[in-house]
N, C-alpha and C positions, 0 to 999 in steps of 0.2 A: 445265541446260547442262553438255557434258561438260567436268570443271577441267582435262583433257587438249588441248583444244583448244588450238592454235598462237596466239600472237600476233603480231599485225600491227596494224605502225606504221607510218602516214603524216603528211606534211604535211599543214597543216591551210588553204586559203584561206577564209577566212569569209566575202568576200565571195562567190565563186563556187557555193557548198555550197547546197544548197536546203533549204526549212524544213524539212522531215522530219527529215536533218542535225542542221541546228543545235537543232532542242528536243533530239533525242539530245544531245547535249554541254551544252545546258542544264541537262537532267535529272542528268545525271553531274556535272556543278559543284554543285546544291544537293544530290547525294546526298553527297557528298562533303563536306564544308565542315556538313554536317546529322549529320553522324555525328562519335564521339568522334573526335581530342581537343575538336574546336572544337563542338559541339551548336549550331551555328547552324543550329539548324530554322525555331525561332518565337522571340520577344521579348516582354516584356509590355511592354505602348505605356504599363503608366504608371511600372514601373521601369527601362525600357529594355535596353540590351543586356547587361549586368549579371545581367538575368534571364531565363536563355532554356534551351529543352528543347528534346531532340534531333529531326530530323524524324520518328525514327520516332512519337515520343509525342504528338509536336502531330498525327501522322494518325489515330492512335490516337484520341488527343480526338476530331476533328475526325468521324470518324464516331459518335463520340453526341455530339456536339453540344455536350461540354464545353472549351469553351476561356478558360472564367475563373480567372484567378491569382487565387492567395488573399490579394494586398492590393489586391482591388479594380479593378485592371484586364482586359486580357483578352489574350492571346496571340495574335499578329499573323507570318504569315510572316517572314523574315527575307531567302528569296532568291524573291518574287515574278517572272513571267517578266518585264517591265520590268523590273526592279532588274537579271535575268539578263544581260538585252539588253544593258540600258547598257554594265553592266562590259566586257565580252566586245567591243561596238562599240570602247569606249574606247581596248581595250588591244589589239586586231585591226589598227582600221585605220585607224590613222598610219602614212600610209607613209614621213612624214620619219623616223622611227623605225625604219624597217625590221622591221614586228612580224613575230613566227614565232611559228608554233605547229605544234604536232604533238601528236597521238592517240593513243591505244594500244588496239585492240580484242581482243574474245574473240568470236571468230564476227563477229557486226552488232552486239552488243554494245559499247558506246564505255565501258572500265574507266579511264581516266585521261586525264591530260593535261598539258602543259604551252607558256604564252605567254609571250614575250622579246618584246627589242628591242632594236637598238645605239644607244645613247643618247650625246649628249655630254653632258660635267660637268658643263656650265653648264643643261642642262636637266636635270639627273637630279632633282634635287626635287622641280621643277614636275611632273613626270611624280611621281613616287612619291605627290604629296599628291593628283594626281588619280585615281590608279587605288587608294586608300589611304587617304584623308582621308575620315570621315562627318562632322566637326563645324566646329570655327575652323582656316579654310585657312590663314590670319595668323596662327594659333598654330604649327601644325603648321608649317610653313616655317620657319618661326622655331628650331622643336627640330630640324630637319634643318641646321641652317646647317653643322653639324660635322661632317657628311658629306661634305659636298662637300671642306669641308678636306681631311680624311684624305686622300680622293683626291685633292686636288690637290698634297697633298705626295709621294704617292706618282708623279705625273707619270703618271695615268692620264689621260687626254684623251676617249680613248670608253670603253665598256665595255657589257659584254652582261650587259643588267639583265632577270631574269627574273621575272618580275611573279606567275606562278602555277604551280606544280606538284604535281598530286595524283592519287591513287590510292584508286578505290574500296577501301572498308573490308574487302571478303571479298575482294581481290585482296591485302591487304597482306603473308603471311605471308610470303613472298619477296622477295629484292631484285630478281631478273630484271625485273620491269617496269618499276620507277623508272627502274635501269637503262641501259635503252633508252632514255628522256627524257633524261635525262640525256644520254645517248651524241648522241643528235638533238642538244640545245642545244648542244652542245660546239662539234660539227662545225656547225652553223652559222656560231657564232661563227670557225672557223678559217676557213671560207670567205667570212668578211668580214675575216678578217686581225686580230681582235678577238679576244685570248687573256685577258682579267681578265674575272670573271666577279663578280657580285654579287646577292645575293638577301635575301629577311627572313623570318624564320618566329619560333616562337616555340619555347620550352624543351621542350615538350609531345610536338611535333612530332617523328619519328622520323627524317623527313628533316636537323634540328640534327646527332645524332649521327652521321648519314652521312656528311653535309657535313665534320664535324671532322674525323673518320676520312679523307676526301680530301684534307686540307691545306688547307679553310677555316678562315676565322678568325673568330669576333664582333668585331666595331668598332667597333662604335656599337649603341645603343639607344636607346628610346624607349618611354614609355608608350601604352599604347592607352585611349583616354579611353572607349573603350564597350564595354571588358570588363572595365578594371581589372589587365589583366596587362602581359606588357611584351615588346615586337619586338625581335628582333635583327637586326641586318642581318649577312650574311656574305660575306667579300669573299675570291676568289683571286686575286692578284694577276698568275700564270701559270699555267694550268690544262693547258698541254700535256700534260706527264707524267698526268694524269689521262685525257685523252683517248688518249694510246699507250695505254695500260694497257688501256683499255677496249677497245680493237680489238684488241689483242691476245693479252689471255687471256677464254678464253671463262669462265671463272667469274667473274663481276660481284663477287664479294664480295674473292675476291683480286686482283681488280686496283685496288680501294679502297685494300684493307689494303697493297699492295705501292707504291701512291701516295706513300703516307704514308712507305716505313720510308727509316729513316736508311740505311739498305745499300748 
């Protein structure tokens, strides 16, 4: 594929898109999420998510036929296409939610992506523990209680909660295509009149230190019980200035960095 090829980003309807479509964008979520920082390829089913190799190695196995861990168990996909389906159903199509998604291609090629929603307060957990939660939904509720605080003292009422944003791994050396997602959710959000924005990732994550660099903030966290590490949630409380910035100057990097400055 030539790396010179234009990008193009559209809206995403899932329900309208026909199956050819959506395994593209399936394919692109476990390639994605399979590769560093997260190596959710495979798991071993009898240490669980604790122990898992990248996709490319579980394929690697998988064509000689070795996919036993060395304490006994055996290495099991991680984003099987049911598992694919669900999430993507899940976080698609609620339409009390108002989900969004948008695309990023190179040629037919589907290199990224990212799903929202304008959520109210009072649902933002039940939503996060469902698109989010693999184990005790009563626990995890439980650790999100502080959440909802924050934003309730912050007098946020809705907010445009962004569930998933990623970028294949040989697309990442740039910031131009995050970017664009970016620039899409924004302006979602402003045309639903919805300017605080919120999201989770982890430390790892290259989108954290972008996020900071645009005037988010970490607020909260929580452990992830099936990897051992631990989620940040990031919240901007008014993201306009981020959104000008970004229509405005054609370099993505300095209208980040120009988000940010005290000036």
């Amino acid at each position: 594929m030539n790396s010179k090829e234009k990008l193009k980003i559209s809206k995403l309807n899932w329900q309208e898109i026909g199956l050819e479509e959506k395994y593209k964008i399936m394919n692109t979520y476990r390639d994605i999420y399979g590769s560093p920082p997260w190596n959710e390829g495979a798991y071993c089913n009898k240490e669980g998510w604790g122990k898992r190799i990248s996709l490319q190695e579980y394929r690697e196995r998988l064509k000689i036929n070795n996919l036993h861990c060395d304490c006994g168990g055996y290495f099991t996909p991680c984003y099987p296409d049911e598992e694919v389906g669900r999430i993507l159903n899940e976080e698609l199509e609620n339409k009390d939610q108002k989900p969004f998604g948008v695309i990023i291609k190179k040629g037919e090629k589907v290199i990224g992506f990212v799903f929202a929603g304008i959520i109210i307060r009072k649902h933002l957990i039940n939503k996060v523990v469902k698109t989010r939660s693999e184990g005790d939904k009563k626990r995890d509720t439980r650790l999100l209680e502080g959440l909802e605080l924050i934003l309730e003292k912050g007098k946020i009422d809705k907010i445009l909660y962004c569930y998933e944003i990623g970028i294949k791994k040989e697309e990442r050396k740039g910031i131009t295509p995050l970017s664009l997602l970016i620039k899409g959710l924004l302006v979602y959000g402003e045309n639903n009149n919805v300017f605080s924005g919120l999201f989770w990732t982890d430390k790892k994550n290259a989108i954290y230190k972008i996020a900071i660099l645009a005037g988010f903030l970490p607020v909260y966290s929580i452990p992830d019980f099936r990897t051992g590490e631990r989620i940040f949630f990031l919240l901007n409380i008014d993201f306009k200035k981020i959104l000008y910035n970004l229509k405005i100057f054609k370099n993505p990097a300095i209208a980040l960095i120009r988000t940010n400055s005290t000036k």
